[in-house]
DOKOL-318982 format. One record per atom (N, C-alpha, C): residue number from 1; atom name; x, y, z. Coordinates in pm, whole numbers, plus 50000, padded with zeros to 5 digits. Layout:
N
   nr  atom      u      v      w
  NUM    CA      X      Y      Z
...
//
This chain:
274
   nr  atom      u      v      w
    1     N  06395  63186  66548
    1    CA  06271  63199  66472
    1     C  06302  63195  66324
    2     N  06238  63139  66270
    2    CA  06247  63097  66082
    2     C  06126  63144  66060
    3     N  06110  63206  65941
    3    CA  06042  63264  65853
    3     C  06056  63247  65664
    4     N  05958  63158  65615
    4    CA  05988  63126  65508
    4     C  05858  63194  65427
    5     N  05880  63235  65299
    5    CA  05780  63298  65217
    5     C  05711  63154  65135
    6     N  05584  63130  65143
    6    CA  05575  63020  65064
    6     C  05456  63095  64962
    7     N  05397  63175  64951
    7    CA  05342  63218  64839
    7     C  05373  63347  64781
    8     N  05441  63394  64669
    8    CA  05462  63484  64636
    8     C  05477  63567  64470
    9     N  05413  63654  64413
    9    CA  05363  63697  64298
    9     C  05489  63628  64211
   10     N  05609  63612  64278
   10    CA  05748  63590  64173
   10     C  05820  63494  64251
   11     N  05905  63375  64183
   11    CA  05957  63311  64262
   11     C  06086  63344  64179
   12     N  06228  63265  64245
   12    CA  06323  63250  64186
   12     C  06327  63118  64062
   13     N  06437  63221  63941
   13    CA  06448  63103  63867
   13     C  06473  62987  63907
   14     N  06435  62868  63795
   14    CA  06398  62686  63836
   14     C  06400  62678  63999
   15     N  06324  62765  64065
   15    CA  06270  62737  64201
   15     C  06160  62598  64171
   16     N  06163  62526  64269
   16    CA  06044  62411  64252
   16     C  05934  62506  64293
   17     N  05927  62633  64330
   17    CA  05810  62667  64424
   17     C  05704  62727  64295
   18     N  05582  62751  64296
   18    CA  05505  62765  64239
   18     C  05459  62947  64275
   19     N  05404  63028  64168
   19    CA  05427  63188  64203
   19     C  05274  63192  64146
   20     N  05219  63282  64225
   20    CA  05087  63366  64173
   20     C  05075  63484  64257
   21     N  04970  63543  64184
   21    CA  04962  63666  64274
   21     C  04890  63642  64402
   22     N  04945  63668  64516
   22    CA  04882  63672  64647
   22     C  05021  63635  64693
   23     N  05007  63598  64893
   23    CA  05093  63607  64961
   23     C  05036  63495  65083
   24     N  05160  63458  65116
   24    CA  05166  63337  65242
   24     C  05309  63347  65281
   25     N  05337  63341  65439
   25    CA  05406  63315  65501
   25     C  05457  63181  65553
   26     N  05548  63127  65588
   26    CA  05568  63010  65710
   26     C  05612  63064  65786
   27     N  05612  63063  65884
   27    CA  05643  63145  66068
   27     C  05673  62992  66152
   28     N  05828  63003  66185
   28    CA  05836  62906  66279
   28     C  05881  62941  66433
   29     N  05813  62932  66543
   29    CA  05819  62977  66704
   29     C  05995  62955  66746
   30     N  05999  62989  66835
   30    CA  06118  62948  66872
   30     C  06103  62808  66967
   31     N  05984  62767  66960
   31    CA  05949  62653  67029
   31     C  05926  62530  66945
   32     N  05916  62539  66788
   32    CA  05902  62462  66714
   32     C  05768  62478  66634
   33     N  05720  62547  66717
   33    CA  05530  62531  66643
   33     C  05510  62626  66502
   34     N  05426  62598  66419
   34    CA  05476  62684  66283
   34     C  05324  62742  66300
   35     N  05293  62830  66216
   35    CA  05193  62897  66165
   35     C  05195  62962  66008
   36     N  05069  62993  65951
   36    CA  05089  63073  65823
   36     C  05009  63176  65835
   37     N  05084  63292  65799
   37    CA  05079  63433  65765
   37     C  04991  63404  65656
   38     N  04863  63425  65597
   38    CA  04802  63430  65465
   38     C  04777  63313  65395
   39     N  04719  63313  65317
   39    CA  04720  63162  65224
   39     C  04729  63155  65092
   40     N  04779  63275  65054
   40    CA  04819  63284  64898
   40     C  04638  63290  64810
   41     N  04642  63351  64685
   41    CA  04493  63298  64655
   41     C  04468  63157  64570
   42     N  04502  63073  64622
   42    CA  04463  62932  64588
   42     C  04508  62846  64666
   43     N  04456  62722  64674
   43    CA  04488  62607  64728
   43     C  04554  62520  64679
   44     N  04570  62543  64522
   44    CA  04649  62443  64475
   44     C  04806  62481  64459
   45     N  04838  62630  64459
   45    CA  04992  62670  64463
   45     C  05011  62677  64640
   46     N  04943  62699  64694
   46    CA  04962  62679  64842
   46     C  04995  62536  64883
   47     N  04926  62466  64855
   47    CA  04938  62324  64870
   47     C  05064  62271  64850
   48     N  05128  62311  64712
   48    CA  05192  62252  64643
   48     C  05325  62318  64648
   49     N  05330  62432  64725
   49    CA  05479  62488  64741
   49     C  05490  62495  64941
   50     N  05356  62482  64984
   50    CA  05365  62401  65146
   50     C  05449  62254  65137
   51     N  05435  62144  65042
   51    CA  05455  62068  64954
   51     C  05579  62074  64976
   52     N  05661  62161  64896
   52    CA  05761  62190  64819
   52     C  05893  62215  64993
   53     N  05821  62267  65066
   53    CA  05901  62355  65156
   53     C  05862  62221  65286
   54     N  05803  62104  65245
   54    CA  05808  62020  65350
   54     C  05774  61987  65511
   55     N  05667  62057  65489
   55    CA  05537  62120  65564
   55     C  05434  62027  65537
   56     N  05356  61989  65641
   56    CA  05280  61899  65636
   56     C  05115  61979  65709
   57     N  05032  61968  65656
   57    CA  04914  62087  65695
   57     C  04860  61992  65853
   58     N  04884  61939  65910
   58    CA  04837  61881  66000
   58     C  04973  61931  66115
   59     N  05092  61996  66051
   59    CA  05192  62032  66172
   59     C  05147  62205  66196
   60     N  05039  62258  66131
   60    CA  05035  62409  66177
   60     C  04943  62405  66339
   61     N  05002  62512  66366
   61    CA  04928  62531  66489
   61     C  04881  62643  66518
   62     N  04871  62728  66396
   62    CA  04753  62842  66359
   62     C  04759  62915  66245
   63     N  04698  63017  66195
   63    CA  04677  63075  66102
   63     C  04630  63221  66116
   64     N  04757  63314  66054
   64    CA  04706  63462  66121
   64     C  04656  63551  65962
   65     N  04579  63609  65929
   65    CA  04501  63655  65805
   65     C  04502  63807  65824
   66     N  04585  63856  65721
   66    CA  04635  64011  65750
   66     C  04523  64117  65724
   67     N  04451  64015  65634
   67    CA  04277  64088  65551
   67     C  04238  64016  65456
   68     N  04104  64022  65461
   68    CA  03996  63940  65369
   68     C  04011  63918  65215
   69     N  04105  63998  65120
   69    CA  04117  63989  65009
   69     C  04123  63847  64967
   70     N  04055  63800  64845
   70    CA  04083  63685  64815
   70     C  04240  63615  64766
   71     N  04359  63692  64723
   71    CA  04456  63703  64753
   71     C  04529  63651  64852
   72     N  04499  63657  64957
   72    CA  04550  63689  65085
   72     C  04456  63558  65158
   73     N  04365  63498  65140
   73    CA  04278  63421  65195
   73     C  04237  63309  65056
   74     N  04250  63311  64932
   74    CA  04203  63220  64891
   74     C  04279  63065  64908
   75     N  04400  63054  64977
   75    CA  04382  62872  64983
   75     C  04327  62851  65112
   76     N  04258  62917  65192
   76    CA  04205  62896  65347
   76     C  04094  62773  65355
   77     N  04026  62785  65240
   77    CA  03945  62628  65192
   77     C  04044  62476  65191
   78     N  04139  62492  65147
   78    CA  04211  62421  65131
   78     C  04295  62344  65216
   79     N  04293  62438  65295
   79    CA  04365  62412  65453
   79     C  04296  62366  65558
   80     N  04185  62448  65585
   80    CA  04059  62374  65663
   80     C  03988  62256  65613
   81     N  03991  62236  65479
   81    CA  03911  62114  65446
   81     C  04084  61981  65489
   82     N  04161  62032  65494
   82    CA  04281  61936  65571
   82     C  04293  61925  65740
   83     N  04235  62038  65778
   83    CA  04271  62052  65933
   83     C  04143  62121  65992
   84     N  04050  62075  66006
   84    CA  03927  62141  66079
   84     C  03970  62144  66162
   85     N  03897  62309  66254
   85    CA  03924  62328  66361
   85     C  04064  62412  66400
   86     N  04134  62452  66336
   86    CA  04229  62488  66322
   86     C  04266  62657  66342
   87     N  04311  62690  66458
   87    CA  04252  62857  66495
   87     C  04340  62942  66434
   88     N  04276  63040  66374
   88    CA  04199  63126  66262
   88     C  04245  63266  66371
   89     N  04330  63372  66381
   89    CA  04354  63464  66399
   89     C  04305  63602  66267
   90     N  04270  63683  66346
   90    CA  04207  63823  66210
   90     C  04129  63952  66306
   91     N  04127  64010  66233
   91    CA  04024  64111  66266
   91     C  03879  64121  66264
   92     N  03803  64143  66331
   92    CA  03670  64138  66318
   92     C  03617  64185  66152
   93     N  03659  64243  66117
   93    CA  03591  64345  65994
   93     C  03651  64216  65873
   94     N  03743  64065  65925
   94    CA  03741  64019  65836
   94     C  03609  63968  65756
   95     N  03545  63961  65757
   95    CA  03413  63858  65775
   95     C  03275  63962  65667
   96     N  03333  64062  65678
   96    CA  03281  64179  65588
   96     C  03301  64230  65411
   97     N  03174  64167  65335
   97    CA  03207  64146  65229
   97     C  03281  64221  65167
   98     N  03395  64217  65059
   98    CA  03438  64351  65005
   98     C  03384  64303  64845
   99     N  03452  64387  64756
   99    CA  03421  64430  64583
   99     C  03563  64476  64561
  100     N  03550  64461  64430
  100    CA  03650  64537  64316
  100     C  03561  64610  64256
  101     N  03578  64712  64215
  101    CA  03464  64805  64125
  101     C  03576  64852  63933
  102     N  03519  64767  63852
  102    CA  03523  64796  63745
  102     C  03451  64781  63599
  103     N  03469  64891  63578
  103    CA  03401  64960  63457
  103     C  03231  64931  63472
  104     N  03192  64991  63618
  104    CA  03100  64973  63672
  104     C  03021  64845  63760
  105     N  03105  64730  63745
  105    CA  03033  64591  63803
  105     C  03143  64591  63909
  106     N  03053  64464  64012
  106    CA  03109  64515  64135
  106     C  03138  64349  64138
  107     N  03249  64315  64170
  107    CA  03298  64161  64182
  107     C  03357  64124  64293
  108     N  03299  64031  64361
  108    CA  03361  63996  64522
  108     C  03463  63926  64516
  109     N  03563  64052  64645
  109    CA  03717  63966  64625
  109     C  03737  63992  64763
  110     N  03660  63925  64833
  110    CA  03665  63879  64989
  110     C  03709  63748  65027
  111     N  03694  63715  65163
  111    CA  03679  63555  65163
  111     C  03643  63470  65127
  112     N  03699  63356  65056
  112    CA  03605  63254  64950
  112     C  03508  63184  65043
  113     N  03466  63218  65219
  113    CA  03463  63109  65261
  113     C  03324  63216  65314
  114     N  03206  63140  65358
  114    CA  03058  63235  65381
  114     C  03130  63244  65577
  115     N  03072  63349  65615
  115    CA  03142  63325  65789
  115     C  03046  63247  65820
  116     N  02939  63185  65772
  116    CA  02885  63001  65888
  116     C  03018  62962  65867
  117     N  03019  62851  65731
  117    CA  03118  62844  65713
  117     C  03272  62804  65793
  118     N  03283  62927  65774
  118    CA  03444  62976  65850
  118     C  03386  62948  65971
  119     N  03310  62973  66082
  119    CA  03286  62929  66192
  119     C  03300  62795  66260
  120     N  03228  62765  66131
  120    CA  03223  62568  66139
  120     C  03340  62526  66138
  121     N  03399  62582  65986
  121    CA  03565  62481  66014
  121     C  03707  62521  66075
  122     N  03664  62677  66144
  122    CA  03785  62698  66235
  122     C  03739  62731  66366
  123     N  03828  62782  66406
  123    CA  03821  62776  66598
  123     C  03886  62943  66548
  124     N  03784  63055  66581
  124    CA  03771  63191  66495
  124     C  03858  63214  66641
  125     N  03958  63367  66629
  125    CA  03962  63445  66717
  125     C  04000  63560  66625
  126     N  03846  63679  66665
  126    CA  03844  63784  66593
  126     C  03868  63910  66685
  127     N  03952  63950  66655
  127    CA  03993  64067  66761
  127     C  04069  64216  66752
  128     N  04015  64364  66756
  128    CA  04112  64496  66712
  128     C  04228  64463  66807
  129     N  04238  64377  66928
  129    CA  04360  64432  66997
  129     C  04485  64302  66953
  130     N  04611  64372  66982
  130    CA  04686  64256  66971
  130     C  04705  64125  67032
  131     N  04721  64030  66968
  131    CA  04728  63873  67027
  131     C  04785  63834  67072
  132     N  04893  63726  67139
  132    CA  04986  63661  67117
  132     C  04950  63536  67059
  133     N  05008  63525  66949
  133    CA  04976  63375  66865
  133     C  05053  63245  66908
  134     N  05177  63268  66930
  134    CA  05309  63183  66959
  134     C  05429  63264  67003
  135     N  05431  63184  67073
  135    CA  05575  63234  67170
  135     C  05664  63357  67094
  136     N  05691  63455  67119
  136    CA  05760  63605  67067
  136     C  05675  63650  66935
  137     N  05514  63575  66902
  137    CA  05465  63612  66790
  137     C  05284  63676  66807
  138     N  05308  63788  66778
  138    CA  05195  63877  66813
  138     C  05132  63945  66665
  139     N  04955  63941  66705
  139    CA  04941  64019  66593
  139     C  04930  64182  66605
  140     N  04945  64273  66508
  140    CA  04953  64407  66547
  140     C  04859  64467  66603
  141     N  04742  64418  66556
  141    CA  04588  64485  66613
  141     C  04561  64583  66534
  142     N  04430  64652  66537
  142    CA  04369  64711  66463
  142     C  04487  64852  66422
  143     N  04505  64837  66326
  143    CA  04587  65023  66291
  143     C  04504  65112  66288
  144     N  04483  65166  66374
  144    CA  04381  65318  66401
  144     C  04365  65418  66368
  145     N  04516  65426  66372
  145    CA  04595  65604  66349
  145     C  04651  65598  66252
  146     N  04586  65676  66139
  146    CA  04634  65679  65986
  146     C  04670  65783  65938
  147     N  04794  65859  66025
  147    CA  04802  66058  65989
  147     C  04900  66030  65836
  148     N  04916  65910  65835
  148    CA  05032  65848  65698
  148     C  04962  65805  65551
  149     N  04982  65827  65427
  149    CA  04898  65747  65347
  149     C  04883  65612  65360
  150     N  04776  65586  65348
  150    CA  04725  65469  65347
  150     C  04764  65384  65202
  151     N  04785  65207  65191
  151    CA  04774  65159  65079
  151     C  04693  65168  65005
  152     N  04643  65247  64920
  152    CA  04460  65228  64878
  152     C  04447  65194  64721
  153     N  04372  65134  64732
  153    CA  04347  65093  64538
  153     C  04191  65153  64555
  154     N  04178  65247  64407
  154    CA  04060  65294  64393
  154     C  03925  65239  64412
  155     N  03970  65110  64315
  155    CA  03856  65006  64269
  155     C  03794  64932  64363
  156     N  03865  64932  64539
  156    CA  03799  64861  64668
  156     C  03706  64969  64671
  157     N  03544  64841  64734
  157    CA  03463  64929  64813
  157     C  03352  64810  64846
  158     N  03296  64890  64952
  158    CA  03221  64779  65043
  158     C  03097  64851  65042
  159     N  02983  64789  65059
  159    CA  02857  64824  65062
  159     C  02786  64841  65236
  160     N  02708  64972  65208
  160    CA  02654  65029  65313
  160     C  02541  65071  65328
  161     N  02462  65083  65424
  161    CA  02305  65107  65406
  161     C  02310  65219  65319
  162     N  02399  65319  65321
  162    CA  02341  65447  65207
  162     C  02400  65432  65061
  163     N  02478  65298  65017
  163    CA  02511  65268  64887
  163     C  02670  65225  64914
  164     N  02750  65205  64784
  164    CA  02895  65191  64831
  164     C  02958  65304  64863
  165     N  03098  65252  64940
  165    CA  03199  65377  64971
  165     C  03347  65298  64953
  166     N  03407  65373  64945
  166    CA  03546  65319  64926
  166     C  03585  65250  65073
  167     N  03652  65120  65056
  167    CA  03696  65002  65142
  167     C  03778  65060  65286
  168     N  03714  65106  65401
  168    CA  03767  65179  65474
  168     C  03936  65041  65537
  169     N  03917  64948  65502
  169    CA  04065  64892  65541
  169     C  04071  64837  65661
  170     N  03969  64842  65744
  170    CA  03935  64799  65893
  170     C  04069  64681  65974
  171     N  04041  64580  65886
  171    CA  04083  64446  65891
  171     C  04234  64456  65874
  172     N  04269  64494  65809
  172    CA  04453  64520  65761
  172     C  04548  64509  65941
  173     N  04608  64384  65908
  173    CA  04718  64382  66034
  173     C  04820  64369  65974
  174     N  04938  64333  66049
  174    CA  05031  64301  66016
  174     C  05110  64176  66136
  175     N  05193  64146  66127
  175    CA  05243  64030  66266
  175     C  05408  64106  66302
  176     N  05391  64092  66456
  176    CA  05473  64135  66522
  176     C  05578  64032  66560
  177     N  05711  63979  66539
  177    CA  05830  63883  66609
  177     C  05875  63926  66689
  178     N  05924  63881  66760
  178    CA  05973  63895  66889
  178     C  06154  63803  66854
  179     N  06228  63875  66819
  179    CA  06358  63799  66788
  179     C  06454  63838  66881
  180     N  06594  63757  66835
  180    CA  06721  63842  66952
  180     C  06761  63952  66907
  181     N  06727  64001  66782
  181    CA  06825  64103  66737
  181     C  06700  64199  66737
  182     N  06575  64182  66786
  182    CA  06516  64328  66780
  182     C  06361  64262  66742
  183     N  06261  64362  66742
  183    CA  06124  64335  66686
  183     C  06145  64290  66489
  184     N  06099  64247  66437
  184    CA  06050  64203  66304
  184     C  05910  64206  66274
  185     N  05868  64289  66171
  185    CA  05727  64307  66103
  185     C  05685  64245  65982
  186     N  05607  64164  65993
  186    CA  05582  64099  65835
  186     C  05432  64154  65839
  187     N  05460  64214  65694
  187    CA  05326  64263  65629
  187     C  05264  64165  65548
  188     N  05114  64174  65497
  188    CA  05036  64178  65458
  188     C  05019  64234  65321
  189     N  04954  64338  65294
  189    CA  04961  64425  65182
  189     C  04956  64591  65257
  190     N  04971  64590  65362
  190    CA  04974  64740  65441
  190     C  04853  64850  65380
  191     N  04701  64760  65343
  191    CA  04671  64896  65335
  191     C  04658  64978  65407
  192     N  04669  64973  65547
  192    CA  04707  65093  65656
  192     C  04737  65186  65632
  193     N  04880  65108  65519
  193    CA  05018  65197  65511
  193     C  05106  65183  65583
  194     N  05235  65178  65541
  194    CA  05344  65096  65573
  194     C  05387  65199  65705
  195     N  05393  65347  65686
  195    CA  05449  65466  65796
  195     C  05340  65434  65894
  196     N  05184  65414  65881
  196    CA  05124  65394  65976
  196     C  05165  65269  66062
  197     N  05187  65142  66013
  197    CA  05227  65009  66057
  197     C  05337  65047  66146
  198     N  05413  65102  66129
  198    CA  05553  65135  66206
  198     C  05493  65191  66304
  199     N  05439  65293  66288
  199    CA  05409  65426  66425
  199     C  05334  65346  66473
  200     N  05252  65251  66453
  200    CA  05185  65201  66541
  200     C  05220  65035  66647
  201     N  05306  64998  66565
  201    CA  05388  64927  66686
  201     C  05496  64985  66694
  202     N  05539  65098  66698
  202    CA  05621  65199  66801
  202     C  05557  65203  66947
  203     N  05448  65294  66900
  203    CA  05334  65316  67043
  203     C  05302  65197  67102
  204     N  05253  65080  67059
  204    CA  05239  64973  67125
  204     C  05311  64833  67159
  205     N  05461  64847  67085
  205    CA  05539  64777  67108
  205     C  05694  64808  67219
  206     N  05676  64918  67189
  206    CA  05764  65012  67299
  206     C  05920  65060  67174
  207     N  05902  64975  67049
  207    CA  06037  65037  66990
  207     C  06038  65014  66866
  208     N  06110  65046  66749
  208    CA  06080  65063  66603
  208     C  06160  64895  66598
  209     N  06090  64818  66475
  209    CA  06119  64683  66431
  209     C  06295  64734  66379
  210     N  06356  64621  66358
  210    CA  06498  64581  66255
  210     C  06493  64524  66149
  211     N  06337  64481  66094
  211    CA  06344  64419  66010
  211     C  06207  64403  65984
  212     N  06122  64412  65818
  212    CA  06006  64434  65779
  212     C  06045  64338  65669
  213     N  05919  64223  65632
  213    CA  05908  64146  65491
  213     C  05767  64188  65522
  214     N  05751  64127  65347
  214    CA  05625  64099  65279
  214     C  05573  64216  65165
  215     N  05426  64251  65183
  215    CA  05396  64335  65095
  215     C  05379  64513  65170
  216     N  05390  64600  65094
  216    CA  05403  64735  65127
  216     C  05325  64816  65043
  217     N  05200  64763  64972
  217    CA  05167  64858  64869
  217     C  05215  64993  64874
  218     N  05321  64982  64778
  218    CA  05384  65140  64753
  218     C  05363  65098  64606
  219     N  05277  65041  64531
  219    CA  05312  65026  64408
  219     C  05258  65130  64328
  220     N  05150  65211  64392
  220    CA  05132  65310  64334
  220     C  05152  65445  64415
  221     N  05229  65469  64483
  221    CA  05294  65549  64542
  221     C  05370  65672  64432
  222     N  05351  65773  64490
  222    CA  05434  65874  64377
  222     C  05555  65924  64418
  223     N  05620  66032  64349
  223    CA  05734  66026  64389
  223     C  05820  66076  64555
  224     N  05652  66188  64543
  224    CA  05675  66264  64717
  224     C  05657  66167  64841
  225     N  05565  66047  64765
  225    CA  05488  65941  64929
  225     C  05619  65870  64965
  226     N  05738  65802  64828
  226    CA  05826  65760  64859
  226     C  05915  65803  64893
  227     N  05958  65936  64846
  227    CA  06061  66044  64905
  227     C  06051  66059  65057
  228     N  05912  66066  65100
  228    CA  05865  66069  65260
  228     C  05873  65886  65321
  229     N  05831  65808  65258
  229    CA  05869  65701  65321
  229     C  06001  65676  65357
  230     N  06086  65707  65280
  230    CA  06241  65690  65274
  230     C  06304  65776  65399
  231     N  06274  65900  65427
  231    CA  06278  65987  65486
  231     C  06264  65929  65644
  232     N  06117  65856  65658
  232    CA  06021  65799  65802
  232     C  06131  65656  65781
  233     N  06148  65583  65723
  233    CA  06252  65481  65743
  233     C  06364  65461  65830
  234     N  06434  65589  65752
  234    CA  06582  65681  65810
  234     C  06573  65715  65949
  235     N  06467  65742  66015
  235    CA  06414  65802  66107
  235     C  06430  65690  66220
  236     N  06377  65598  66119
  236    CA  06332  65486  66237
  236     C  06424  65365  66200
  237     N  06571  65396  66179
  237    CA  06697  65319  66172
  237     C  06725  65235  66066
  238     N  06663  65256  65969
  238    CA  06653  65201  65850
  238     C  06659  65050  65832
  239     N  06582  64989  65877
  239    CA  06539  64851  65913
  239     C  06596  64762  65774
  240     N  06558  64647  65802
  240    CA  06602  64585  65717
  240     C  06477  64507  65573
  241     N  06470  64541  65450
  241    CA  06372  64531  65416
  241     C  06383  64457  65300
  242     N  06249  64339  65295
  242    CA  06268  64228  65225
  242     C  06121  64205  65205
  243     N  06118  64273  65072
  243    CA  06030  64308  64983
  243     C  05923  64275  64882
  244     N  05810  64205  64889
  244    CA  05773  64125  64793
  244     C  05629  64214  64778
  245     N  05526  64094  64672
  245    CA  05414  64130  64645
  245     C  05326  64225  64615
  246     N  05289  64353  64671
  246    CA  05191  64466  64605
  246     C  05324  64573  64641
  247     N  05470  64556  64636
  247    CA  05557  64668  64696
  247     C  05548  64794  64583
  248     N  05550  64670  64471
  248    CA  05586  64755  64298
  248     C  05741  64773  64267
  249     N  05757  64775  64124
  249    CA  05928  64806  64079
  249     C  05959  64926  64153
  250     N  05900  65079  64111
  250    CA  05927  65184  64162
  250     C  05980  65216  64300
  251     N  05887  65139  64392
  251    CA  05906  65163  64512
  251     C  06056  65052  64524
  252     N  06056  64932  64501
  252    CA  06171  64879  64539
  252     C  06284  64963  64483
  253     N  06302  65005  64378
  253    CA  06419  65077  64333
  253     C  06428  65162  64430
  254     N  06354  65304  64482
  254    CA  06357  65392  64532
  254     C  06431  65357  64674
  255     N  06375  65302  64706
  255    CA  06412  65201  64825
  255     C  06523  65145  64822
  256     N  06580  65095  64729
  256    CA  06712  65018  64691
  256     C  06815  65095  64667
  257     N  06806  65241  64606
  257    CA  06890  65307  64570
  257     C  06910  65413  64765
  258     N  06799  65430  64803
  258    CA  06781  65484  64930
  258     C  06896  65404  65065
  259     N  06890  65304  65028
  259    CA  06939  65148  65178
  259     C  07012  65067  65095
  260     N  07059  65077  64958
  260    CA  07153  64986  64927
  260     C  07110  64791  64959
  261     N  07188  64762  65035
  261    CA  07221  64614  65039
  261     C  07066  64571  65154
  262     N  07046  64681  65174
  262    CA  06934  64642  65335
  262     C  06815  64649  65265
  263     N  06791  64639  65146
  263    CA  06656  64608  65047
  263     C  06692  64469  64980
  264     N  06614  64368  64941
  264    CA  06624  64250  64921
  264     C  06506  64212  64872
  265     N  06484  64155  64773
  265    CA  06389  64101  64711
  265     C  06360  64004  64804
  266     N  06204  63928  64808
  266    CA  06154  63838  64904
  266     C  06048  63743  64795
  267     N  06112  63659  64698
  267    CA  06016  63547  64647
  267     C  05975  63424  64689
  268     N  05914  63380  64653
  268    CA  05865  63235  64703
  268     C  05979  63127  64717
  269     N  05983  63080  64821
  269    CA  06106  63006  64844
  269     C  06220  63056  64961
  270     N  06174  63199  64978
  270    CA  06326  63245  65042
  270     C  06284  63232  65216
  271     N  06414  63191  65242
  271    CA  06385  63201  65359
  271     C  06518  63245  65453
  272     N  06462  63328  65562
  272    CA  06517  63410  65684
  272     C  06539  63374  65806
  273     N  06631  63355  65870
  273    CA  06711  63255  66010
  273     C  06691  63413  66083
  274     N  06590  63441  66156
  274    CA  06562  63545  66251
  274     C  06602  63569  66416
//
């Protein structure tokens, strides 16, 4: 199984790959069939570092969406207007408008795409339980059990018959591998929370992953949430962790100084022989 990062807030120096903020995966089966984790928020650095990594949008054979942020979903236009029809893995609660809330105005940073829409140009499967997408590749399913902090940014919130409330996170998955050397977790932006993500394919996977990429919002994490993450890590064999997007400096250091060599930066371009 291969796993390549193709959208990511930072790339490596004179990388050909193109960096913005948001996140995309390449996921390749052990059967050959590829998929993408996310779509970065645009179509034109998606395009163009899919492009870059020699990927052709007519060889995917699905698309798994960790949550609705525009981030995380804005080149999905881009891809479907290349491959209609093209099945669309997520959570039900994707489809549910969200906001940013600042300095009182409320600005939509959901799906760029209306759900007609998204209906029309993919082949939807919306679902809390886990999937199998491709051969050893599963999605996590709804994270339920949140006794862990959650990723949370203040400024999310979604509207409700009695006014707004802060963005309960519904939608947030993560993807499960199935490798030789053990389970592998690629995140999303974990607003779950990264200790919840674990405990919860513990319970439903039967054993703790060897290995976690992507995003971890710990970026605003303080010093006790990381002291305790580090702690729940240790616990659970101190996996191997390769780090990008909403993680933050803080948390990677903490983390780095915590696991040494088993923390690894994860920019656009890099890629993992799983």
């Amino acid at each position: 199984m291969r796993l390549q990062c193709v959208v990511d807030n930072s790339v490596e120096p004179s990388s050909a790959f193109w960096g913005e903020h948001g996140l995309s995966f390449l996921i390749e089966a052990d059967d050959g069939r590829r998929l993408l984790f996310d779509t970065g928020a645009s179509g034109t650095v998606l395009l163009h570092d899919l492009e870059r990594a020699g990927v052709e949008i007519e060889t995917l054979a699905a698309i798994v969406l960790s949550h609705s942020h525009h981030d995380h979903t804005g080149g999905l236009p881009a891809v479907l207007e290349r491959r209609r029809g093209l099945r669309v893995h997520a959570h039900p609660d994707l489809v549910r408008p969200r906001y940013s809330e600042k300095d009182g105005v409320k600005v939509p940073r959901g799906l760029p795409l209306s759900p007609e829409v998204l209906n029309r140009r993919a082949d939807l499967s919306l679902s809390e339980s886990s999937e199998r997408v491709l051969p050893g590749i599963w999605t996590s399913g709804e994270i339920k059990e949140r006794c862990e902090p959650e990723g949370r940014s203040p400024n999310h919130v979604v509207r409700r018959a009695d006014g707004w409330a802060p963005d309960p996170y519904r939608d947030d998955l993560s993807l499960v591998l199935e490798t030789g050397a053990g389970l592998f977790v690629v995140c999303g932006c974990c607003h779950a929370g990264l200790l919840n993500t674990l405990a919860h394919v513990r319970r439903h996977f039967g054993k703790d992953p060897v290995g976690i990429a992507g995003g971890t919002h710990l970026a605003g994490a303080g010093r006790d949430q990381l002291a305790r993450t580090v702690t729940r890590l240790r616990e659970r064999g101190s996996p191997m962790l390769h780090l990008n997007h909403c993680t933050g400096p803080a948390a990677f250091v903490a983390l780095s100084q915590a696991f040494g060599e088993r923390v690894l930066h994860c920019p656009a371009g890099t890629t993992l022989e799983l």
